[in-house]
C-alpha positions as CSV (number, residue, x, y, z in Angstrom):
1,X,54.9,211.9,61.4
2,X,55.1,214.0,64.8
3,X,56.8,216.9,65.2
4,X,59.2,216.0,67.6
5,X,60.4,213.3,65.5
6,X,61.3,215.8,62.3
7,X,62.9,217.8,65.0
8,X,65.3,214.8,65.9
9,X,65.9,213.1,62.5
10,X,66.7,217.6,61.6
11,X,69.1,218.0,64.4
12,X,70.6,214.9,63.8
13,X,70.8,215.5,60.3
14,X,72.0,219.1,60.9
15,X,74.8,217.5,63.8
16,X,76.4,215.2,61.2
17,X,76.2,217.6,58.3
18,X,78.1,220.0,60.6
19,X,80.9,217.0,61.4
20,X,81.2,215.5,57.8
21,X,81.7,219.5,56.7
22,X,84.3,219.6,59.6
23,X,86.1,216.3,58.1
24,X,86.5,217.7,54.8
25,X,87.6,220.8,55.5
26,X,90.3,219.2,57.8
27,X,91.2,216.9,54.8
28,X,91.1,219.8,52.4
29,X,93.2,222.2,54.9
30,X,96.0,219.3,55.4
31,X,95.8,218.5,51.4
32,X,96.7,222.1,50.9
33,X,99.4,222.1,53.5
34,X,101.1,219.2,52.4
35,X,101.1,220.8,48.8
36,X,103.1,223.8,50.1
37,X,105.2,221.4,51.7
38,X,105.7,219.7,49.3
39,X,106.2,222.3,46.3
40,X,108.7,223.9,49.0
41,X,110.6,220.5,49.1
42,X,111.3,220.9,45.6
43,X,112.6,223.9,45.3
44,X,114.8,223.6,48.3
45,X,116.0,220.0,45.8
46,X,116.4,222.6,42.9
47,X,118.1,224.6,45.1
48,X,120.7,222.0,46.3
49,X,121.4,220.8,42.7
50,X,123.1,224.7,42.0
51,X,124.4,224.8,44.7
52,X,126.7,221.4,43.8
53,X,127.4,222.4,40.6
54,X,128.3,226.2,41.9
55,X,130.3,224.6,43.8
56,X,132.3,222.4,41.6
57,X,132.2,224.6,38.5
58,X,135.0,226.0,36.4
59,X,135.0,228.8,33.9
60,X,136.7,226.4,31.7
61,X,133.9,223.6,32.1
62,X,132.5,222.5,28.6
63,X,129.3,223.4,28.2
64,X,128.0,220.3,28.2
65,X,128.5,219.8,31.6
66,X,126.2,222.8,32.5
67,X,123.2,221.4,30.6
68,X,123.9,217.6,31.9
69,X,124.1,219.0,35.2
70,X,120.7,221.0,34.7
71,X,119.2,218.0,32.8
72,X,120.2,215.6,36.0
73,X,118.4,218.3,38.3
74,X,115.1,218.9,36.5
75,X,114.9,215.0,35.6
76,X,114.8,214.8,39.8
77,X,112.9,217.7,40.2
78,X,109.7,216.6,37.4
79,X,109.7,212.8,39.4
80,X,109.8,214.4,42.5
81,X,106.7,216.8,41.4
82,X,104.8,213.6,39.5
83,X,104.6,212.1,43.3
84,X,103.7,214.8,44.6
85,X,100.8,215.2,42.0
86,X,100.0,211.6,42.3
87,X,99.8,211.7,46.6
88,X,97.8,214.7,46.7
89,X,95.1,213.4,44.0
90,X,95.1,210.7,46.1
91,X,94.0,212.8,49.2
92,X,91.5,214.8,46.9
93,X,90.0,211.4,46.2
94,X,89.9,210.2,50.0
95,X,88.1,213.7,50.8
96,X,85.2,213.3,48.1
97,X,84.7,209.8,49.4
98,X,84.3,211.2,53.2
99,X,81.9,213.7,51.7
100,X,80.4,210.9,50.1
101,X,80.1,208.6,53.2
102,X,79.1,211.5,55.3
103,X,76.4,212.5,52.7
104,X,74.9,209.4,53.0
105,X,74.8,210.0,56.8
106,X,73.0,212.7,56.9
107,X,70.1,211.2,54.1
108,X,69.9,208.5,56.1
109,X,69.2,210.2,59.2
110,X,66.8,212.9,57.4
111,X,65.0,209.4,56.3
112,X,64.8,207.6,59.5
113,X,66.3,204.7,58.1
C-alpha cells in the first residue's frame, strides 16, 4: 500500500473520529441538560403541591388530610421522575448507537472499504 494512501484513509479516519466524538458529546451535553431540567421541573411540581395545601390548610384539619395531600404529591412527583428516567435512558441509548454508527465509520475508512 503507498504512503499517501495510509495518509488519506488516517486523516479521514482521524476527520470522522473527531465528528462522531463531536456528536456524542453534543448528545451527552443535551442528555445532561435535559436531566437538570427536568429534575428542576419536579421540584418546582413538589413545590406547587405545598404551596396548595399551605394555602388551603387549617390548624384544625385532620391529619389525614396532611398525609393524603403528601401522598397525592409524591404519587405525581415518582410518575413524573419514572418519565423522566425512562426519556433520558432513551437518549443514553440513541448516543451509544451514534458511537456505534460512527465507529463503524471510522473502521471502515481505516480499511478502505
Amino acid at each position: 500500500m503507498k504512503t499517501n494512501v495510509m495518509l488519506e484513509r488516517q486523516h479521514a479516519a482521524n476527520l470522522m473520529a473527531w465528528q462522531g466524538a463531536m456528536r456524542v458529546g453534543g448528545l451527552l451535553g443535551i442528555s445532561a441538560i435535559s436531566a437538570v431540567r427536568k429534575s428542576l421541573d419536579t421540584y418546582l411540581l413538589w413545590l406547587r403541591h405545598g404551596a396548595e395545601y399551605v394555602k388551603d390548610a387549617r390548624l384544625t384539619d385532620p391529619p389525614e388530610k396532611a398525609v393524603a395531600s403528601y401522598a397525592d404529591a409524591v404519587n405525581e412527583c415518582v410518575e413524573k421522575s419514572w418519565q423522566d428516567y425512562r426519556n433520558n435512558l432513551q437518549i443514553l441509548l440513541l448516543t451509544q448507537d451514534e458511537a456505534l454508527i460512527w465507529a463503524g465509520k471510522v473502521d471502515r475508512a481505516l480499511t478502505g472499504a
